[in-house]
N, C-alpha and C positions, 0 to 999 in steps of 0.2 A: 564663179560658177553659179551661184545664185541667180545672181544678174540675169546670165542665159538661159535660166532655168525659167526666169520672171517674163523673160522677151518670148520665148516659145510657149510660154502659159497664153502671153496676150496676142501672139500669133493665130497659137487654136482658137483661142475664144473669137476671136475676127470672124476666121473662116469657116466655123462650127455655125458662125449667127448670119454669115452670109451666102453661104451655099447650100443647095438644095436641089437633091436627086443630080449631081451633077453640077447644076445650072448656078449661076448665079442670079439672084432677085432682088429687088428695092429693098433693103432693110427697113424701109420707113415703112412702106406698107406692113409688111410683118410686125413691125412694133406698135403700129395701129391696131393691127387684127389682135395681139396680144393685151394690149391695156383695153380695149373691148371687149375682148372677154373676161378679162379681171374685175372689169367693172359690173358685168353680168354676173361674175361668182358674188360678189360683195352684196346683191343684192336678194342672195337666198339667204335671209336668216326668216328666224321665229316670226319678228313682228312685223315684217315684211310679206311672206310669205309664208303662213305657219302649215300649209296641210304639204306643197312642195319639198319643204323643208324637212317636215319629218320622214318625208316620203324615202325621200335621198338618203339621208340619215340612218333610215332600215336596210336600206341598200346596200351601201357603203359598211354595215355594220354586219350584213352576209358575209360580204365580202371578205372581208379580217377575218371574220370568223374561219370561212373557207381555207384564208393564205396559213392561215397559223396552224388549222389541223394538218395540213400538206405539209407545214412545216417540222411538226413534232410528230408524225407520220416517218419521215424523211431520220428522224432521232430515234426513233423507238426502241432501240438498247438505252439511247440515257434514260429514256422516258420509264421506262422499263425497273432501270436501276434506282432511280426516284421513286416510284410506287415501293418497293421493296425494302426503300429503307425508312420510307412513312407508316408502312406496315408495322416495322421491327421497331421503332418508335410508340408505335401505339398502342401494339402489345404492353411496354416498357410504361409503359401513363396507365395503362389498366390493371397491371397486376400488381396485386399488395405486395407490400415488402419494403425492407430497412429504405431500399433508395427511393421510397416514393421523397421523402423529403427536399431530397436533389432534384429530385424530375419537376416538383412544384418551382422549386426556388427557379431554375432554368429555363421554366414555360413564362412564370413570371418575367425575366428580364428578357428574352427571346421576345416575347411580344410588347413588351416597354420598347426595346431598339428598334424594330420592324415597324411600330408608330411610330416615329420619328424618323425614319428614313426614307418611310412612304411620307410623311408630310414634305423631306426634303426633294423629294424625287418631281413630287406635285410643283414644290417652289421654281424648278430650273426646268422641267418640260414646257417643253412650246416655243422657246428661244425668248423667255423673258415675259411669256404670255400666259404664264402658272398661276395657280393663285398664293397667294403671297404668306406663304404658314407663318414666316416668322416676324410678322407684324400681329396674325390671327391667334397663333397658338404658341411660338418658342418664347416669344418678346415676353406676354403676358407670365407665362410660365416661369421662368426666370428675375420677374420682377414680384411675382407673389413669392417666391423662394425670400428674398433679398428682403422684403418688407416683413414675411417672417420669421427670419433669420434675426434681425434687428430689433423684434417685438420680443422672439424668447430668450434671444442672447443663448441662441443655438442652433445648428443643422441638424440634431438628431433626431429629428422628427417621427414618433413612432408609427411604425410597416407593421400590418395597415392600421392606418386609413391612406397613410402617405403612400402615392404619390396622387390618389384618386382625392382625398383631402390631408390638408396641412393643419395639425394641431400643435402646440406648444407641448415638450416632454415634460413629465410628472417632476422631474429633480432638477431643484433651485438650479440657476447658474448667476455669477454676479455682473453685474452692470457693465457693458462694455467689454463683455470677453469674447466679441465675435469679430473674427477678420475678415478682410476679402478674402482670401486665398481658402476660408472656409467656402464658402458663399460658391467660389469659383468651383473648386472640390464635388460639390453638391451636385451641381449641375452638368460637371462634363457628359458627364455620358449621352445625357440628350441632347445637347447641343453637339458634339463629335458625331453621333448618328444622325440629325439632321444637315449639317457638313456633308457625310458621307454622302445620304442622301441626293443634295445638290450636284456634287461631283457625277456621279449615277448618269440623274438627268440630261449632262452634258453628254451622254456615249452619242445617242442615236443619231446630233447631229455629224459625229466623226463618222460615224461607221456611213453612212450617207455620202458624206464627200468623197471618201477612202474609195467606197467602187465605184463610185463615176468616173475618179480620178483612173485607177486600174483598169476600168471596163472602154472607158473613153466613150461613153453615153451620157448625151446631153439632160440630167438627170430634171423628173418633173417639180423638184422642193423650188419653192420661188426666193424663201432665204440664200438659197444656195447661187441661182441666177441673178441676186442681188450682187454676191459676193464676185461672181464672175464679172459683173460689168462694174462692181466698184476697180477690180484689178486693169479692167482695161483701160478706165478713165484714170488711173493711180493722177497721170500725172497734169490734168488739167483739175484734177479736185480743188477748190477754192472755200467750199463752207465749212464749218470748223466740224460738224458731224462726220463729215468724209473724211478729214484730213484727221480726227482722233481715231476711229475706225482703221484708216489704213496704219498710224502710228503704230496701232496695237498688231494687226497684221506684221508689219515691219519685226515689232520685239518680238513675236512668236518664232515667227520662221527663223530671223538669222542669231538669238539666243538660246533658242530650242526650253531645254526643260528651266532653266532658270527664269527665262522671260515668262514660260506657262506660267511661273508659280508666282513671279510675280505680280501677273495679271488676277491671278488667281487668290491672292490673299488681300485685295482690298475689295471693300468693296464697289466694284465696275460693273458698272451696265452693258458694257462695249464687251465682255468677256462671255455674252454670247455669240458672237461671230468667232471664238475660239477653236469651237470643235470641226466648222465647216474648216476654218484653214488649215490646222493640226491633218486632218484629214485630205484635205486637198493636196499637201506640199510631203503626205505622206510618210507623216511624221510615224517614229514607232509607239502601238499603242500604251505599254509600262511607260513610256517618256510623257506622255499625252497624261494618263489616268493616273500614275504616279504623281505628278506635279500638283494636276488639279486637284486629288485627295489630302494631300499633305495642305494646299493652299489653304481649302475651302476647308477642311473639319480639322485643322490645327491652328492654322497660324487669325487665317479671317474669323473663326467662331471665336477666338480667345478677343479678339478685337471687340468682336459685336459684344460677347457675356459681360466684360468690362464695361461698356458705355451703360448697356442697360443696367446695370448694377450699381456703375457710380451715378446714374440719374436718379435711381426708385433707393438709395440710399435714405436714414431715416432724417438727417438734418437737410439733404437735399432737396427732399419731397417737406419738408416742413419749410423753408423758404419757399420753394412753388407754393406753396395754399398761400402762405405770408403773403406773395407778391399781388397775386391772384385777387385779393381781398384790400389791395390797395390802389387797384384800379377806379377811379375815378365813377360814382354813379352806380356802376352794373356789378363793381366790385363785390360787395357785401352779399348777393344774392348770388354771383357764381363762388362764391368763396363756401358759403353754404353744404352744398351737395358733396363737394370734394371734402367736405371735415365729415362728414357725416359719413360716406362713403369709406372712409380711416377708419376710423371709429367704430362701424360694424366688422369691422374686418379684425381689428382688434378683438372683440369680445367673440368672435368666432374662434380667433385662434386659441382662445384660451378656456374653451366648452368642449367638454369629451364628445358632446352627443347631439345629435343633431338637433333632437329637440327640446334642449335648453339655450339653443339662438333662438334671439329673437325674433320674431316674422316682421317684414318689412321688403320693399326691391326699391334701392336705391337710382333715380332715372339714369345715371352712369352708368351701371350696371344694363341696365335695359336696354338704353342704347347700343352699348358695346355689343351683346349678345344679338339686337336686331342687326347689326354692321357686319357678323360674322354670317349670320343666315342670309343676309343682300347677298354677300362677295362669295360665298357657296355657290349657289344659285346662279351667279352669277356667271362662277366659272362653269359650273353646267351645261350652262346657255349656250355660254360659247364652243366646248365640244361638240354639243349636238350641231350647231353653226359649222364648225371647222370641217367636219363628215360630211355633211352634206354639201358643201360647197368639192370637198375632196371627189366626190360624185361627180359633182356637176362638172368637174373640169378632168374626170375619164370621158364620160360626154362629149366633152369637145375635141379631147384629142382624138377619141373616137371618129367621128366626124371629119376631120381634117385627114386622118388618115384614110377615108374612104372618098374624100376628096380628090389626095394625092394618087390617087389607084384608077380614079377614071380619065 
């Protein structure tokens, strides 16, 4: 059943990409006039085009704005029932009494998880094209955890300054009383909220497949039309990006929720073409969102916290400087900054107040922080890019539809 399921997908796609008002036409032409204008979109960015660019960009950015007021217009009971209970919240934050205590602790963790989930959500928007949190922000986070953990021979870190700063607690603990499973303990919650996150990220490309698939409208995401002419080429695919790609297609659709999770708990680069298929072959959503949350903020996060934990372990990271420092010539001067770089971290974690650290910026340090404001920026950039280019190709369709009319 599948099978016919897969012959009539690559039926329509044929006759979807070669008929027109009736007629049929050269697909070659069309596929010309297509990668021509693809190549015309590629060429609106910033430093290309910067005053076009933004132009588009403001356009494009009405425009959202417009769809979304229509859209929460179109909701205005939930919209409604949302204000009303921000309201009754806010009262509840404002007025004295026994539970302010609770309302603190709750805002506190309430906006610890929603950092985290907004950074996971950033990581998997775009289809792989997010910016990367958890090289930027979980990686680091869970590795100062790990080296602090190992330095006080403790997680109990006292709240506050923790989690905004990591100081060693006031009562002794002896040598070597700290586990993984502490370590791990420590950090779940924001790593499972960045998981969650991730998972999130994956909806938009489902819910996108899902009504083209239902609507039977040749939908304008080019991911998507990617995925349609990988299906029709399934079987003359010969490079090994195609043939893993459809692999993964292949486990999705005829494993269903256990192949999701599969896909879903390592970590895969290919498991963004997930949601378009999930959605195309109209999978159901708990089957889809289910799999992928349990994959991504259970089984994949315990994966990732482990590596980075047993890499920034304290004998681990002491062989890395060891090795570092027995490099042949350059050794002894990059050996340098990384002992040094320890070493103030050290005497940080164990100073109540900021200012009994020492003053100093370690070029590790400096770099790393310039690395995060590049790749910010960076993704930025390419928002602004991605909008205005999304402009630029209502333009053409515009176009072509008043083409098709004369």
């Amino acid at each position: 059943m599948a099978e016919n399921g897969t012959d009539c997908d690559q039926r329509r796609i044929r006759m979807g990409k070669e008929q027109h008002n009736g007629n049929f036409t050269d697909s070659s032409i069309l596929s010309e006039r297509k990668r021509r204008e693809r190549e015309e979109r590629l060429n609106i960015v910033l430093w290309k085009n910067p005053l076009v660019t933004l132009q588009y960009f403001c356009l494009e950015a009405l425009i959202n704005l417009k769809e979304w007021t229509i859209k929460l217009w179109r909701r205005r009971g939930v919209l409604v029932c949302v204000l009303v209970a921000l309201a009754l919240l806010t009262a509840m934050y404002y007025i004295e009494g026994a539970h302010q205590q609770y309302v603190r602790y709750m805002e506190k963790k309430f906006f610890w998880c929603a950092y985290w989930v907004g950074l996971g959500i950033l990581s998997s928007v775009g289809l792989g094209t997010g910016l990367h949190t958890f090289l930027l922000y979980l990686g680091p986070h869970i590795a100062s955890v790990t080296l602090a953990a190992y330095e006080c021979n403790s997680v109990n870190f006292p709240e506050p300054p923790y989690p905004d700063q990591i100081i060693c607690p006031d009562q002794e603990t002896t040598e070597g009383s700290i586990s993984l499973w502490a370590i791990i303990s420590k950090v779940r919650l924001e790593a499972c909220m960045w998981g969650a996150g991730t998972a999130i990220g994956e909806l938009p490309p489902y819910f996108m497949a899902r009504a083209a698939r239902l609507s039977g409208a040749e939908p304008d995401d080019e991911e998507y039309q990617e995925f349609e002419e990988m299906l029709e080429h399934a079987e003359a695919a010969q490079d090994f990006a195609s043939r893993a790609k459809l692999a993964v297609q292949n486990l999705v659709q005829k494993v269903g929720f256990f192949g999701i999770l599969a896909c879903a708990s390592i970590p895969n680069p290919l498991f963004d073409l997930a949601g378009i298929t999930c959605g195309h072959f109209l999978v159901p959503f708990w089957t889809f969102f289910g799999a992928t949350l349990i994959g991504k903020a259970v089984i994949k996060m315990h994966i990732q916290k482990l590596f980075v934990i047993i890499t920034f372990s304290k004998h681990i990271v002491e062989q890395m400087v060891a090795l570092i420092g027995a490099i042949p010539s350059i050794g002894p001067s990059l050996q340098k900054p990384f002992q040094e770089y320890l070493e103030a971290q050290r005497i940080k974690l164990h100073h109540k107040s900021d200012s009994a650290v020492p003053q100093g910026e370690n070029w590790l340090s400096w770099m790393f922080e310039k690395l995060v404001i590049v790749m910010v920026c960076y993704f930025i950039l390419s928002i602004i890019n991605s909008m205005a280019q999304s402009y630029a190709k209502r333009l053409q369709q515009k176009m072509y539809s008043e083409e098709k009319t004369k």
